[in-house]
SEVODO-429070 format. One line per field, with one value per atom (N, C-alpha, C, O): x, y, z; atom name; residue number from 1. Coordinates in Angstrom, 1 decimal. Layout:
u: (X;...)
v: (Y;...)
w: (Z;...)
atom: (CA;...)
nr: (NUM;...)
//
This chain:
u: (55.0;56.2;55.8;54.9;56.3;56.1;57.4;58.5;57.2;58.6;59.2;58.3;60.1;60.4;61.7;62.3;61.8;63.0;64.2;63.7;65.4;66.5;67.6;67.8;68.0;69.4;70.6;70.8;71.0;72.2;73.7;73.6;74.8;75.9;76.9;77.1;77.3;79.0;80.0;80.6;80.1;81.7;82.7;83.3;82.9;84.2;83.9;84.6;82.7;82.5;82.6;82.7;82.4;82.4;84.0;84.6;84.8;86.4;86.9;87.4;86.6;87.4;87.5;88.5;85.8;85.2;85.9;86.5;86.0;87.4;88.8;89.3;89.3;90.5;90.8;91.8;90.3;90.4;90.9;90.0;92.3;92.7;92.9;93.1;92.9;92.8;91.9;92.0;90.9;90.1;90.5;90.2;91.0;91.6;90.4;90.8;89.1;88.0;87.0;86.7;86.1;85.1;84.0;84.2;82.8;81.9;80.6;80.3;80.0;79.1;78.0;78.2;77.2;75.5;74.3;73.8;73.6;72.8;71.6;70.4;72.0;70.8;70.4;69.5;71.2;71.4;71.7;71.3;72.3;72.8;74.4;74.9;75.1;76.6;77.1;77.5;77.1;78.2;77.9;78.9;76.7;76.7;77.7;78.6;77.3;77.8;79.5;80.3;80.2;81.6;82.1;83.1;81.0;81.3;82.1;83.2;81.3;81.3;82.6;82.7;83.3;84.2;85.7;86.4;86.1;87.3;88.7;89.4;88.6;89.7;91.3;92.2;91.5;92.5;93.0;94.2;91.6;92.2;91.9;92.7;91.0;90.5;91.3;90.9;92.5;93.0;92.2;92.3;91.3;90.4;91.8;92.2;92.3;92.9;91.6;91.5;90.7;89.7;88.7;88.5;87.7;86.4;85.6;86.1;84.3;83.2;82.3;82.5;80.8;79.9;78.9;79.0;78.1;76.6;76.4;76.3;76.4;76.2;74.5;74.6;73.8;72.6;72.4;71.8;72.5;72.0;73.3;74.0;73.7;74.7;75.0;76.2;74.2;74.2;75.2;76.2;74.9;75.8;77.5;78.3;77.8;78.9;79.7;80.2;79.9;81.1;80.6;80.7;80.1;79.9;80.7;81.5;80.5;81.3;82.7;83.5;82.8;84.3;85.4;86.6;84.6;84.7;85.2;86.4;84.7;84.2;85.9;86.9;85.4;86.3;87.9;88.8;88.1;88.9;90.3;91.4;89.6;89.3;89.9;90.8;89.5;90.1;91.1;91.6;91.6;92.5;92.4;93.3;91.5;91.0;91.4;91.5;91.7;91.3;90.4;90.0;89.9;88.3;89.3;90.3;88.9;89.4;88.8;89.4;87.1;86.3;85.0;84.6;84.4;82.9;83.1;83.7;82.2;81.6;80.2;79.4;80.1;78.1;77.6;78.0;76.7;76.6;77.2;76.7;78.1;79.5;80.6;81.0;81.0;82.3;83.2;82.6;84.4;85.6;86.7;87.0;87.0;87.9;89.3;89.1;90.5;91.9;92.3;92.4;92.5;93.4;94.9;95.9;94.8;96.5;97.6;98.4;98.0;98.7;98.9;99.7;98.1;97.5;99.0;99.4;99.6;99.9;99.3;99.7;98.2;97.1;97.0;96.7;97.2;97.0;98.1;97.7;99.2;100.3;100.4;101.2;99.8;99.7;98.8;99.3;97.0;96.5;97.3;97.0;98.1;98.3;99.3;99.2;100.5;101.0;100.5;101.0;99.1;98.2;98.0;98.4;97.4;97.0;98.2;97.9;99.4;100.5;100.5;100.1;100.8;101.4;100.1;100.4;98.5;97.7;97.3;96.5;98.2;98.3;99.7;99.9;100.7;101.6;102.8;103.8;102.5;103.2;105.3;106.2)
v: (-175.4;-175.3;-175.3;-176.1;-174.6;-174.5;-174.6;-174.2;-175.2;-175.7;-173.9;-173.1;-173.6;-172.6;-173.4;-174.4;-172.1;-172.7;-171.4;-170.3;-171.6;-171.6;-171.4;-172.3;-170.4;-170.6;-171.7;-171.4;-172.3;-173.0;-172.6;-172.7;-172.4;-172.5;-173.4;-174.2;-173.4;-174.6;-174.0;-173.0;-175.3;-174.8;-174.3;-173.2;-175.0;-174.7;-173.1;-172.1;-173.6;-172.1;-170.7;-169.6;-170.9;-169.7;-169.9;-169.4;-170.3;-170.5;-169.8;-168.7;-170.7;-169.9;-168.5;-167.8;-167.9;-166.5;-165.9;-164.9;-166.2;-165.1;-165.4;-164.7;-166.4;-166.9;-167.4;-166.8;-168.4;-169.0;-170.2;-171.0;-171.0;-172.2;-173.1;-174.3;-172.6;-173.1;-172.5;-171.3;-173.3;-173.1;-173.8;-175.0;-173.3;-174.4;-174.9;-175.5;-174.7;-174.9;-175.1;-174.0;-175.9;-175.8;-176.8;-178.0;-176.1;-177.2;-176.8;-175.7;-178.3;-178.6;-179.5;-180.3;-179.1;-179.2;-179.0;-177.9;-180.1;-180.0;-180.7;-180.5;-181.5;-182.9;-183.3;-182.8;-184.4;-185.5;-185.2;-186.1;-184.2;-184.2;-183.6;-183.3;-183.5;-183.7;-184.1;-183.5;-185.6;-186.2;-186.2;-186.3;-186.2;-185.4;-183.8;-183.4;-183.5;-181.8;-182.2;-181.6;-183.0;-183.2;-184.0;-183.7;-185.3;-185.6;-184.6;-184.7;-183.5;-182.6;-181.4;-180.3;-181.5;-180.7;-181.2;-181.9;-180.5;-180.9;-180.4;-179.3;-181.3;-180.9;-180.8;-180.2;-181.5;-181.0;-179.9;-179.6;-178.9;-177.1;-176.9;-176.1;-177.2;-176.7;-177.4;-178.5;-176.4;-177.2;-176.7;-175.6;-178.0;-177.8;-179.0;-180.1;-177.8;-179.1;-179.6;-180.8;-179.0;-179.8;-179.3;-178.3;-180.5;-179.9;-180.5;-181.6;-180.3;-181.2;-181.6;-181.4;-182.4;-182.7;-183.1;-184.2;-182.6;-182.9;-184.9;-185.3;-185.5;-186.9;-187.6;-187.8;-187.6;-187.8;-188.8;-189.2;-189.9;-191.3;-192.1;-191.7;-193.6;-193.7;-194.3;-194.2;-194.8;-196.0;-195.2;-195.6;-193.8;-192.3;-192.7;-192.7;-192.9;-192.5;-193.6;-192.9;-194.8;-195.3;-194.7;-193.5;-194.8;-193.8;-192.3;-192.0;-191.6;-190.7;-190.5;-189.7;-191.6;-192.1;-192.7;-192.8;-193.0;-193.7;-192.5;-192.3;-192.2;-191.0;-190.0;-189.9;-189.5;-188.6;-189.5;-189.2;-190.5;-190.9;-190.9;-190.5;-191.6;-191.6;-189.9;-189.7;-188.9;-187.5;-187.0;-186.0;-188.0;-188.1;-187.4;-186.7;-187.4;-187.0;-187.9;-188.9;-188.1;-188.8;-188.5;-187.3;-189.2;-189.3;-189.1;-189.7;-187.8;-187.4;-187.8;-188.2;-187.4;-187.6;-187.8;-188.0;-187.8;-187.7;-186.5;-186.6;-185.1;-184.2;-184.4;-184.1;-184.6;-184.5;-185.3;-186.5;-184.5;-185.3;-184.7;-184.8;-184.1;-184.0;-184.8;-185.6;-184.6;-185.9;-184.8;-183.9;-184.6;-183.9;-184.8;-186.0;-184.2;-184.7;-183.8;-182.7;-184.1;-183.6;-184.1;-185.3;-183.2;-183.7;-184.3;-183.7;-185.7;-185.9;-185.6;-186.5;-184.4;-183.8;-181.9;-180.9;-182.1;-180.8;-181.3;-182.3;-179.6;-179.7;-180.1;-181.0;-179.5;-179.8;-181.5;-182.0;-182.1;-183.7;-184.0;-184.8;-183.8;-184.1;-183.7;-184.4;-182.6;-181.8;-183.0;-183.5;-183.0;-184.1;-185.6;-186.4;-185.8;-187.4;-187.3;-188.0;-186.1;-186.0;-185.7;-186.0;-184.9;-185.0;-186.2;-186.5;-187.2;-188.5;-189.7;-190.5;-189.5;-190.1;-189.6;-190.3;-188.3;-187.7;-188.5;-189.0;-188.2;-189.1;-190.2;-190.5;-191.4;-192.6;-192.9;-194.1;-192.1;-192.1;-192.9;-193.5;-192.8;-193.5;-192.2;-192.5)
w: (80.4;79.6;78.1;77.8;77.4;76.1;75.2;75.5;74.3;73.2;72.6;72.7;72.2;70.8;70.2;70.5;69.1;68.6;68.6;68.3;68.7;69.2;67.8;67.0;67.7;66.6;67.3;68.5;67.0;67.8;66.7;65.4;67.1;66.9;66.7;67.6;65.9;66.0;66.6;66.4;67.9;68.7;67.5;67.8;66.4;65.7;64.7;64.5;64.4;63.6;64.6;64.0;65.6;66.5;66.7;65.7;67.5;67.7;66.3;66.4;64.8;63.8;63.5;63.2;63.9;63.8;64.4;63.8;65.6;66.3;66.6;67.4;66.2;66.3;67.3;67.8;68.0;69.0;68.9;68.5;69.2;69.1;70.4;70.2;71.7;72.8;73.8;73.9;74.7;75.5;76.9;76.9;78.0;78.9;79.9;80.9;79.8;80.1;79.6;79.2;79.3;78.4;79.1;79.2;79.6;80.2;79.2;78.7;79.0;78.0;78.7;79.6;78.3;79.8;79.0;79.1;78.2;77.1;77.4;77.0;78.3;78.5;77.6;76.9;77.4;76.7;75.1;74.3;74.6;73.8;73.7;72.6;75.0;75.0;74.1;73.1;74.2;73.2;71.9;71.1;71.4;69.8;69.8;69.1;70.7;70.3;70.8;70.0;71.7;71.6;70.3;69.7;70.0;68.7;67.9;67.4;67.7;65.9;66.6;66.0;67.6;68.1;67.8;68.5;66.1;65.7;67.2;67.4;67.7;68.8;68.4;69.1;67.0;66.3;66.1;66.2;65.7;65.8;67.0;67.5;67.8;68.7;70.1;70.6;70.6;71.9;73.5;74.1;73.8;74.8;75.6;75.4;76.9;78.0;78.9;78.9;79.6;80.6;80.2;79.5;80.6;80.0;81.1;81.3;81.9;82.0;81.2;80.0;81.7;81.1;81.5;82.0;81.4;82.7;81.9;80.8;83.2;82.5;84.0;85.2;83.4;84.4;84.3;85.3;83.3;83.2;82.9;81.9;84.1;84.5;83.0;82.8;82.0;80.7;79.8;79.1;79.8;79.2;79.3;78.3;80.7;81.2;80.0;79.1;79.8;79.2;77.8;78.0;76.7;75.5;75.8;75.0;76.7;76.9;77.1;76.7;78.1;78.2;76.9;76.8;76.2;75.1;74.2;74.0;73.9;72.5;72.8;72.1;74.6;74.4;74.4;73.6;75.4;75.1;73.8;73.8;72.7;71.4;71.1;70.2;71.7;71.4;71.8;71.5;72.7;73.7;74.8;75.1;75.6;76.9;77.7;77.1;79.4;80.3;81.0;80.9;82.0;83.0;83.7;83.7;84.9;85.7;86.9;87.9;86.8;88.1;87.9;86.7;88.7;88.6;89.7;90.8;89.1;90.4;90.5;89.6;91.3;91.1;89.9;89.7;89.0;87.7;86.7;85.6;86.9;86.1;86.0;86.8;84.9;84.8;84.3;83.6;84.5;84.4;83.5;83.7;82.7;81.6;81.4;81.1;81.5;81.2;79.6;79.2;79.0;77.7;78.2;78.7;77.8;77.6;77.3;77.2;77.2;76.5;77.3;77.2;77.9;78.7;80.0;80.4;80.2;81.3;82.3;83.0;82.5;83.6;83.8;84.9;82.9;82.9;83.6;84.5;83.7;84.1;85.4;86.0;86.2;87.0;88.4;89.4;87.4;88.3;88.5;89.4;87.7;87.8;89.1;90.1;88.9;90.3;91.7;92.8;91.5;92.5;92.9;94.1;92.3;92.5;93.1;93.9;92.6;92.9;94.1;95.1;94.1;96.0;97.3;98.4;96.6;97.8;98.0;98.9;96.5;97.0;97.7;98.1;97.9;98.6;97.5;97.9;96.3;95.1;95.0;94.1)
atom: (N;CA;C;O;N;CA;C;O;N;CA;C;O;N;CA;C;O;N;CA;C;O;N;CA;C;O;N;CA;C;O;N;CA;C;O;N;CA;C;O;N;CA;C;O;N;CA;C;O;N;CA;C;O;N;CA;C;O;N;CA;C;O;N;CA;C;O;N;CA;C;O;N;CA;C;O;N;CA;C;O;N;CA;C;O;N;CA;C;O;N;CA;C;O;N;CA;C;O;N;CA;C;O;N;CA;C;O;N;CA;C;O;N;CA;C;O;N;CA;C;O;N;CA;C;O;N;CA;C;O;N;CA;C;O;N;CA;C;O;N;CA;C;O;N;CA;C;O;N;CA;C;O;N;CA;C;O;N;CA;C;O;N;CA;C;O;N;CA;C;O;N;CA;C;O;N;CA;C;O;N;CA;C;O;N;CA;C;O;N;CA;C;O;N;CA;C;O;N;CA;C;O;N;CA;C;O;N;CA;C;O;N;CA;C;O;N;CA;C;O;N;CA;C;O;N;CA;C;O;N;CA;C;O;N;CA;C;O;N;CA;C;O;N;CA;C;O;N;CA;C;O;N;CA;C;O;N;CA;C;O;N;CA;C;O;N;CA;C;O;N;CA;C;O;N;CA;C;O;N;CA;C;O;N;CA;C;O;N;CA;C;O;N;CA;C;O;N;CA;C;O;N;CA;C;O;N;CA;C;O;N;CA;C;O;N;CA;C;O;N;CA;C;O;N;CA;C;O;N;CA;C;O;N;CA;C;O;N;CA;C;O;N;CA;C;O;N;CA;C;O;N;CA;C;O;N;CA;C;O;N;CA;C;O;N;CA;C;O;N;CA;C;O;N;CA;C;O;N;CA;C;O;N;CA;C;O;N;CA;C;O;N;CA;C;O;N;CA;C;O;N;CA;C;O;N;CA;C;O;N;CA;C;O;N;CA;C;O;N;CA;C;O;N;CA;C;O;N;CA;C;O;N;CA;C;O;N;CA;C;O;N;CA;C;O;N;CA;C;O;N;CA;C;O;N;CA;C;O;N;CA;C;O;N;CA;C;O;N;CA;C;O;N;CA;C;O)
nr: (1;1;1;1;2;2;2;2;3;3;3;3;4;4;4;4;5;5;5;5;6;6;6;6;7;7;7;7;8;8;8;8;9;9;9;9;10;10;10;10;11;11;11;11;12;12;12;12;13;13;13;13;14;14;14;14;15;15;15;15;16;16;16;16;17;17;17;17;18;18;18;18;19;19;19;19;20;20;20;20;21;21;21;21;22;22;22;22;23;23;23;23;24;24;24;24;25;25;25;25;26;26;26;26;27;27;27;27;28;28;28;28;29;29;29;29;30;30;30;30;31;31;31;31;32;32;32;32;33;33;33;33;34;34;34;34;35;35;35;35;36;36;36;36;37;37;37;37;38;38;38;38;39;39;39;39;40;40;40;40;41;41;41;41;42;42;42;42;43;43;43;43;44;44;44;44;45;45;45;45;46;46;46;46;47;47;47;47;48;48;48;48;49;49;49;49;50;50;50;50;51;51;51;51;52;52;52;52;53;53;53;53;54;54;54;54;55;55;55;55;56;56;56;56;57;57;57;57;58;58;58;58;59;59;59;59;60;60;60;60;61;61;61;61;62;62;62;62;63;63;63;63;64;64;64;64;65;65;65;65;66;66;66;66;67;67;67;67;68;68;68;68;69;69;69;69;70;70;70;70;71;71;71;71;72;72;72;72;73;73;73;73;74;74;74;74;75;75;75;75;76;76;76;76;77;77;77;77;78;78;78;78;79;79;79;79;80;80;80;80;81;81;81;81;82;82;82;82;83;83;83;83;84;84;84;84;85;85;85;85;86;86;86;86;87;87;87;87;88;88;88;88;89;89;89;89;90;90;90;90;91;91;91;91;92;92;92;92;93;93;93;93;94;94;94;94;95;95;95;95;96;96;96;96;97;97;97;97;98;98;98;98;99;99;99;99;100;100;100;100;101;101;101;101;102;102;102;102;103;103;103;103;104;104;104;104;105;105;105;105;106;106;106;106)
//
């Protein structure tokens, strides 16, 4: 294996470039630099309803939970070493919670 180096992008700078204000999907898979890169993600302009996030070391998970929280996300699941997140505000949010109601029998 050998190192190079890489141009990297800003989520927001690419969204403004082409006028993009909502993404109803967005999975982010960096190893171990996620939550820097969701950090710097003004989710203000930028309406992300679900997103995942590759999370491999369990110490990660509340910092993540945290962070996005704070953006107004909720922790939807763990898939694998994915964690699934709903925006609050997201139909889709409202959608899973009735999921959840109907299979605790609420």
């Amino acid at each position: 294996m050998r190192d190079c180096t890489v141009d990297g992008h800003n989520l927001n700078a690419i969204a403004g470039e082409h006028g993009i204000c909502e993404i109803t999907y967005l999975s982010v898979g960096t190893h171990g630099r996620t939550l820097a890169i969701l950090q710097s993600v003004d989710f203000e302009k930028l309406n992300v309803h679900a997103l995942t996030t590759e999370c491999h070391d369990a110490s990660a998970f509340e910092p993540m939970r945290a962070g996005l929280s704070d953006r107004g996300f909720a922790f939807a699941r763990r898939l694998g070493h994915d964690l699934l997140f709903v925006h609050r505000e997201s139909p889709a949010h409202l959608r899973l919670r009735k999921l959840q109601a109907d299979r605790l029998g609420v």
